[in-house]
Short mmCIF file of the C-alpha atoms (twelve columns), coordinates in Angstrom:
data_MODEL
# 
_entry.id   MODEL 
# 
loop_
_atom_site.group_PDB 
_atom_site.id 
_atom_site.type_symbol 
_atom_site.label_atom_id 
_atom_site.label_alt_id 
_atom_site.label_comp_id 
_atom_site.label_asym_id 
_atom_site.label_seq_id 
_atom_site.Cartn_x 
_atom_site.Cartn_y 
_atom_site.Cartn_z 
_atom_site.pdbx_PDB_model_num 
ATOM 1   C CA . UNK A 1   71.915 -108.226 13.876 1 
ATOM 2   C CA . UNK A 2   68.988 -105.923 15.125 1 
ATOM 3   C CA . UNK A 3   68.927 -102.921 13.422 1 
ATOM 4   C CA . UNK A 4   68.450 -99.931  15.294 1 
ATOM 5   C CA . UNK A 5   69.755 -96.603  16.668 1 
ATOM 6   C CA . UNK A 6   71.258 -96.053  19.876 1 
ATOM 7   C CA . UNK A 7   73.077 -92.817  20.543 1 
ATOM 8   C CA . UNK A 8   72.138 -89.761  18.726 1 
ATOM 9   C CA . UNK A 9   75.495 -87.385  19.025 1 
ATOM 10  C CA . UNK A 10  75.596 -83.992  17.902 1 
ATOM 11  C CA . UNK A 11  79.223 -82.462  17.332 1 
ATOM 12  C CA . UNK A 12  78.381 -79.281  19.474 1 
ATOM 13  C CA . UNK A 13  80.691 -75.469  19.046 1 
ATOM 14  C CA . UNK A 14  79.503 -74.336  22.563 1 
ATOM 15  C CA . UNK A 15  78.086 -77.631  24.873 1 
ATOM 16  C CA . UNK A 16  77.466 -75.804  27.936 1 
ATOM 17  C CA . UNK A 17  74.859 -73.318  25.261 1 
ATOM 18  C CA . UNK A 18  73.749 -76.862  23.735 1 
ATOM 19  C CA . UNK A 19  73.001 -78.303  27.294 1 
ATOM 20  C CA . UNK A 20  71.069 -74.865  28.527 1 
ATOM 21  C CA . UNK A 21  68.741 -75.149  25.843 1 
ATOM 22  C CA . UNK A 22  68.158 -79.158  25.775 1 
ATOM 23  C CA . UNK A 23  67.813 -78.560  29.691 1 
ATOM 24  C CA . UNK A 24  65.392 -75.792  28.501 1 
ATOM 25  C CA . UNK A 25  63.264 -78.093  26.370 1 
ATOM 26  C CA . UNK A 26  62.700 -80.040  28.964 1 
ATOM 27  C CA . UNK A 27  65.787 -82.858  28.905 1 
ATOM 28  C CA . UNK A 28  67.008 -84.196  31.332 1 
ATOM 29  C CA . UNK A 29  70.974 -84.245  31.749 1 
ATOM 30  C CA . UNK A 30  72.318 -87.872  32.849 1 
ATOM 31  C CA . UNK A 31  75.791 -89.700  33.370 1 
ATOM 32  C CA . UNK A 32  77.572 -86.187  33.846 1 
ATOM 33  C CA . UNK A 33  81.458 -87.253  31.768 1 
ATOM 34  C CA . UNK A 34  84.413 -84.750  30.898 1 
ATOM 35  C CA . UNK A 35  83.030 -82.718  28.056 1 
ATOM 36  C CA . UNK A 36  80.152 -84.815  26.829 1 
ATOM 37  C CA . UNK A 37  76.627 -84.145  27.725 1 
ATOM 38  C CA . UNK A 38  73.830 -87.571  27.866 1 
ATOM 39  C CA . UNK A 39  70.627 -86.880  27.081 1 
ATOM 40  C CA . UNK A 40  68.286 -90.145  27.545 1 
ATOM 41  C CA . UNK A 41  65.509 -90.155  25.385 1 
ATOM 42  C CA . UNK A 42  63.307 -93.355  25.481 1 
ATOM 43  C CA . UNK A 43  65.454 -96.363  24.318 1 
ATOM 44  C CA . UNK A 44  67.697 -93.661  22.716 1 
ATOM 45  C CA . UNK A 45  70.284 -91.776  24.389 1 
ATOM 46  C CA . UNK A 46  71.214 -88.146  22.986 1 
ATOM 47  C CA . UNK A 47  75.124 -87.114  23.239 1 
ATOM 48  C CA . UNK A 48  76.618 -83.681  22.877 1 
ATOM 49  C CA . UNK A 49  79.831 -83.974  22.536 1 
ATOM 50  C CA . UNK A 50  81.988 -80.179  21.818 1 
ATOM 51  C CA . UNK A 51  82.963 -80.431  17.958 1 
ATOM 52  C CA . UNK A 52  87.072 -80.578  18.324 1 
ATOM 53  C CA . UNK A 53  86.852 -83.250  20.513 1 
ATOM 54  C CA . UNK A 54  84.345 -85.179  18.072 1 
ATOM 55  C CA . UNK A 55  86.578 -84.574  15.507 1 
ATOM 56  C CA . UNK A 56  89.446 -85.779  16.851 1 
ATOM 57  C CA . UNK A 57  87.383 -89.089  18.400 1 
ATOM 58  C CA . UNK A 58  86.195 -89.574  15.249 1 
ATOM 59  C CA . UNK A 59  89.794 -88.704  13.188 1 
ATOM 60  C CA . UNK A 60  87.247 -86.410  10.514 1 
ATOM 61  C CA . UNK A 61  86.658 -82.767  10.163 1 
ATOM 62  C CA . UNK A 62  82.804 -81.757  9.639  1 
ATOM 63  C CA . UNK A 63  83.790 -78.529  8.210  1 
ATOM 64  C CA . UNK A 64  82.007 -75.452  9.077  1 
ATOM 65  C CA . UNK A 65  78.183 -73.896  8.954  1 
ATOM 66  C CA . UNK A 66  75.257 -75.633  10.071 1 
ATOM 67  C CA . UNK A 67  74.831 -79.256  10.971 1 
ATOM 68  C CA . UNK A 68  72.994 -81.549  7.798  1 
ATOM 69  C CA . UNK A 69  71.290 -83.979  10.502 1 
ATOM 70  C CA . UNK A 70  68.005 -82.960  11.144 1 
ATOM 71  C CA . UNK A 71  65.834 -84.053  14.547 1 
ATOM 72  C CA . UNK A 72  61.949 -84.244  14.179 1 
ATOM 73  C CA . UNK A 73  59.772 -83.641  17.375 1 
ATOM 74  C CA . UNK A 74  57.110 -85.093  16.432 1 
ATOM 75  C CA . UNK A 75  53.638 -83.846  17.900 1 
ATOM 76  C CA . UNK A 76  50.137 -84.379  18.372 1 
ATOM 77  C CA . UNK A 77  48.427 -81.546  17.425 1 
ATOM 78  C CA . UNK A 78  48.908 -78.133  15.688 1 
ATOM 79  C CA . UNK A 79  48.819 -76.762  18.963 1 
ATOM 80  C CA . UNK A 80  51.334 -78.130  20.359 1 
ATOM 81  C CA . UNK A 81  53.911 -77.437  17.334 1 
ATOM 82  C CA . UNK A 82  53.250 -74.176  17.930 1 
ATOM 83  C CA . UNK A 83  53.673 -74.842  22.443 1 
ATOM 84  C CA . UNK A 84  57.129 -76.639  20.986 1 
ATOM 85  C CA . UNK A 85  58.443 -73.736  18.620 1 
ATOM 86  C CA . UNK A 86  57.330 -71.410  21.427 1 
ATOM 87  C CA . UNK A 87  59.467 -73.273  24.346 1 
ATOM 88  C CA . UNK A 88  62.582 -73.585  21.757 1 
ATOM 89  C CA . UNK A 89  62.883 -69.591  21.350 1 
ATOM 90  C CA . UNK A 90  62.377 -69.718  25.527 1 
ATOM 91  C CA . UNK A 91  65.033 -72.306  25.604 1 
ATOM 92  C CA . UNK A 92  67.528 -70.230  23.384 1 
ATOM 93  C CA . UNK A 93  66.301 -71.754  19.908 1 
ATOM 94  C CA . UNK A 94  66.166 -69.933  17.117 1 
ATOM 95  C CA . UNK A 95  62.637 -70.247  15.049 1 
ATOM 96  C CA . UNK A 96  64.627 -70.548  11.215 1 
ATOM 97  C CA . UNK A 97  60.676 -71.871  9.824  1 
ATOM 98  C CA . UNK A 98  57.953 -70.725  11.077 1 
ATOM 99  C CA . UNK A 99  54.879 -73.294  11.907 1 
ATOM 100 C CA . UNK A 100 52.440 -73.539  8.698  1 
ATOM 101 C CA . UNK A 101 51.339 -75.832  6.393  1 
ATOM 102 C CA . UNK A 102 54.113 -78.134  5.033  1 
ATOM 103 C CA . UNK A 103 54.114 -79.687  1.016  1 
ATOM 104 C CA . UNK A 104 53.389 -82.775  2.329  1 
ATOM 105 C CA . UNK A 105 49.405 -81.767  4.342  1 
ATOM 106 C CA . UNK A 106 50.981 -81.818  7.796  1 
ATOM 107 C CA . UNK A 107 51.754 -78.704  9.777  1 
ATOM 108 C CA . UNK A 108 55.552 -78.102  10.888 1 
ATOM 109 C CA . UNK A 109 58.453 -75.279  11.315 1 
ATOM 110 C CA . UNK A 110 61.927 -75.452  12.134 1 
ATOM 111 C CA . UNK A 111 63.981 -74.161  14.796 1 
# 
């Protein structure tokens, strides 16, 4: 077996928001299904897919609040964190972190 990671998919409360601001960020929508949204990304392949519908695909509930999974962009330069958070609040992000100095000696923020 080859380990690896194939389809990213984020149980979504309002996909058509979730697509707008992927779209936004500069994504670029693919393979157009019933209620799911494909995002290809390199050799990975980002799905939205509308929470109830993951839930009942998946036979789970996730509960409410916030998602726990956590997606890095990772960039070049300090710059161009700062170009990324930028384009996120453009997209329909919200900035939770601003950029600055991280624990760890890099430079980062959340959004």
């Amino acid at each position: 077996m080859e380990p690896r990671v194939s389809i990213i998919t984020i149980a979504v409360d309002d996909l058509d928001r979730e697509v707008a601001f992927y779209v936004g960020m500069g994504l670029t929508r693919h393979r157009i299904d019933d209620g799911v949204a494909f995002f290809q990304m390199g050799g990975a392949i980002l799905a939205l897919f509308p929470r109830r519908s993951a839930e009942e695909d998946a036979g789970v509930w996730f509960g409410d609040g916030a998602s726990r999974v956590y997606l890095a962009y990772n960039t070049r330069s300090e710059a161009e964190v700062d170009a990324v958070l930028e384009l996120a609040v453009k997209s329909g992000g919200t900035i939770v972190k601003p950029a600055g100095r991280a624990f760890w000696g890099g430079y980062s923020g959340y959004f």
